[in-house]
Legacy VTK file of the C-alpha trace (Angstrom):
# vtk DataFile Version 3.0
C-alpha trace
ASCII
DATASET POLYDATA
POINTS 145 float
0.000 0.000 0.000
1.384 3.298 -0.860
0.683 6.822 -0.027
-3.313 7.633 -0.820
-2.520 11.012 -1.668
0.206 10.047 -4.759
-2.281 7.406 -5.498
-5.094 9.785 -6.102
-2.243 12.493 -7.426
-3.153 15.240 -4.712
-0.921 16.840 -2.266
-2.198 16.802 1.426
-3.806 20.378 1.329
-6.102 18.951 -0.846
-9.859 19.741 -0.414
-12.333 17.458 -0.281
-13.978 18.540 -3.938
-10.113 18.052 -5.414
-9.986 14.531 -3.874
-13.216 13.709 -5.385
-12.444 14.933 -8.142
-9.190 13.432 -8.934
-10.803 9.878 -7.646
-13.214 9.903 -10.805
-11.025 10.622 -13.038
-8.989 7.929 -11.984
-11.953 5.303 -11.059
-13.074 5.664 -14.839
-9.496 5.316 -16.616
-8.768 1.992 -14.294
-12.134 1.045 -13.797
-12.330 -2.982 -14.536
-14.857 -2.717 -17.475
-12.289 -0.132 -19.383
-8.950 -1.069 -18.385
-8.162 -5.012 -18.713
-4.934 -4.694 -16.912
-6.446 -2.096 -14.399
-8.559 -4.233 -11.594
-5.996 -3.966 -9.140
-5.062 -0.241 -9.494
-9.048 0.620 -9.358
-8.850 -1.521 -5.920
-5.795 0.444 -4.810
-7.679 3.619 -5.646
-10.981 2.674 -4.126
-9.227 2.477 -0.896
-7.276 5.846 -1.193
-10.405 7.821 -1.935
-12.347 5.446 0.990
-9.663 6.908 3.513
-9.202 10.458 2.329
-13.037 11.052 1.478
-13.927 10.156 5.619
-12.336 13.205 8.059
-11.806 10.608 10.485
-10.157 8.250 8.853
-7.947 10.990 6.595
-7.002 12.569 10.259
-6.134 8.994 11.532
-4.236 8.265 8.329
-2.590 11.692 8.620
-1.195 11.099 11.915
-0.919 7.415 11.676
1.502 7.055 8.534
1.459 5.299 5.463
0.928 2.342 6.825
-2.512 2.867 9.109
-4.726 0.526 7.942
-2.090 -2.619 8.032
-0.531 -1.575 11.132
-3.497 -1.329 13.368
-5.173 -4.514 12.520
-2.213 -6.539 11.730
-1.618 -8.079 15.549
-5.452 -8.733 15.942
-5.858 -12.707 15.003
-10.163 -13.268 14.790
-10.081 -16.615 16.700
-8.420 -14.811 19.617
-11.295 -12.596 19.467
-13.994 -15.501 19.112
-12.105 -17.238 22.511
-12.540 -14.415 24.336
-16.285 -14.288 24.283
-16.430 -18.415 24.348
-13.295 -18.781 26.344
-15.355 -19.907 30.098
-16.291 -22.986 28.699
-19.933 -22.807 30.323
-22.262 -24.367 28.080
-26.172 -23.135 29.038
-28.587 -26.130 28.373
-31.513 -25.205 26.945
-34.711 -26.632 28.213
-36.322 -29.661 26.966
-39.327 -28.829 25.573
-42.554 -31.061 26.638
-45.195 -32.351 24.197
-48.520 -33.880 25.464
-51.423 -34.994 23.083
-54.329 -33.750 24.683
-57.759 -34.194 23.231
-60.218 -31.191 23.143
-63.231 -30.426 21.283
-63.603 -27.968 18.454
-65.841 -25.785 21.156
-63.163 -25.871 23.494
-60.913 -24.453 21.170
-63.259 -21.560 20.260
-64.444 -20.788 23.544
-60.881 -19.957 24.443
-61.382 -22.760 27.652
-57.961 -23.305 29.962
-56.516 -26.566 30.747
-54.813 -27.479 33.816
-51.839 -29.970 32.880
-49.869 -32.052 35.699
-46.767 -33.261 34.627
-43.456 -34.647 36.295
-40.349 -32.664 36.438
-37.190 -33.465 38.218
-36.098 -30.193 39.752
-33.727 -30.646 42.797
-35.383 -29.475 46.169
-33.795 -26.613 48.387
-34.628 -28.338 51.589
-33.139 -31.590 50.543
-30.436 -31.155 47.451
-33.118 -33.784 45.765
-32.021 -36.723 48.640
-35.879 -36.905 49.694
-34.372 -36.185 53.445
-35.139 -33.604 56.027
-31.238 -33.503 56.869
-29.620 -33.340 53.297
-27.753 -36.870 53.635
-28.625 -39.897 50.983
-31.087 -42.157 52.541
-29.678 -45.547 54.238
-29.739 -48.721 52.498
-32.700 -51.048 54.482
-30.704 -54.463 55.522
-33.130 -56.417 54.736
-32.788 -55.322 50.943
LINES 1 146
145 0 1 2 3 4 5 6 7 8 9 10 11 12 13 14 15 16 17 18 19 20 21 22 23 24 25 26 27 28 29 30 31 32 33 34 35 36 37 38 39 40 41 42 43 44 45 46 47 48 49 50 51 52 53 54 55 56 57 58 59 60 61 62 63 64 65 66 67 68 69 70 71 72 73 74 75 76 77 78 79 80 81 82 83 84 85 86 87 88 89 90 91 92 93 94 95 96 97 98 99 100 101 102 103 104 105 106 107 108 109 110 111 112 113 114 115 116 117 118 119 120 121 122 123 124 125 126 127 128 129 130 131 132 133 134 135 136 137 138 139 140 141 142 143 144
């Protein structure tokens, strides 16, 4: 990558109209349809003008170098990123979902009527940690079983 302002042949007092300017001129001489030998050049310049044409990323480029763009995101490797947010390896179960078939009349439906449903779950007591004990301790084998 070189300098965006010889790319787009302005000097760095350059207003925003010359940029522009210059950029279209360019875009349509190396512009991939017209110039066979001119896709990467029209990339090269696409960029220039996409950095000069933003006054925060001209004034980052001005004070940042030639070199900007490459030499901010160039330590920055995505899976790092991706372990970060994943790195706890807590997995959150989802809920089973429950399905009953239930028969109910047409009627029923229409008239909007509520259904109480009883159904099993296995959801560990407070009082007991699920042992089915008032003292939290696994019940004792009987020694006659």
């Amino acid at each position: 990558m070189g300098d965006h302002y010889k790319t787009l042949c302005v000097n760095k007092n350059a207003t925003s109209d010359e940029i522009k300017s210059s950029y279209r001129k360019l875009a349509l001489k190396y512009h991939p349809d017209k110039c066979k030998d001119g896709s990467e050049k029209f990339k090269v310049i696409n960029e220039a003008y996409s950095v000069l044409s933003d006054s925060e990323k001209k004034n980052m480029y001005d004070t940042g170098g030639n070199n900007m763009n490459r030499t901010v995101y160039s330590n920055i490797n995505p899976s790092d990123i991706f372990n970060q947010f994943f790195s706890n390896n807590a997995t959150v179960q989802q809920p089973n979902n429950i399905s009953y078939k239930i028969g109910i009349t047409l009627e029923q439906i229409c008239l909007g009527k509520k259904l109480n449903i009883k159904f099993k779950r296995d959801v560990k007591c407070s009082l007991c940690d699920g042992n089915r004990t008032k003292n939290k301790t696994l019940p004792t084998q009987c020694k006659n079983c």
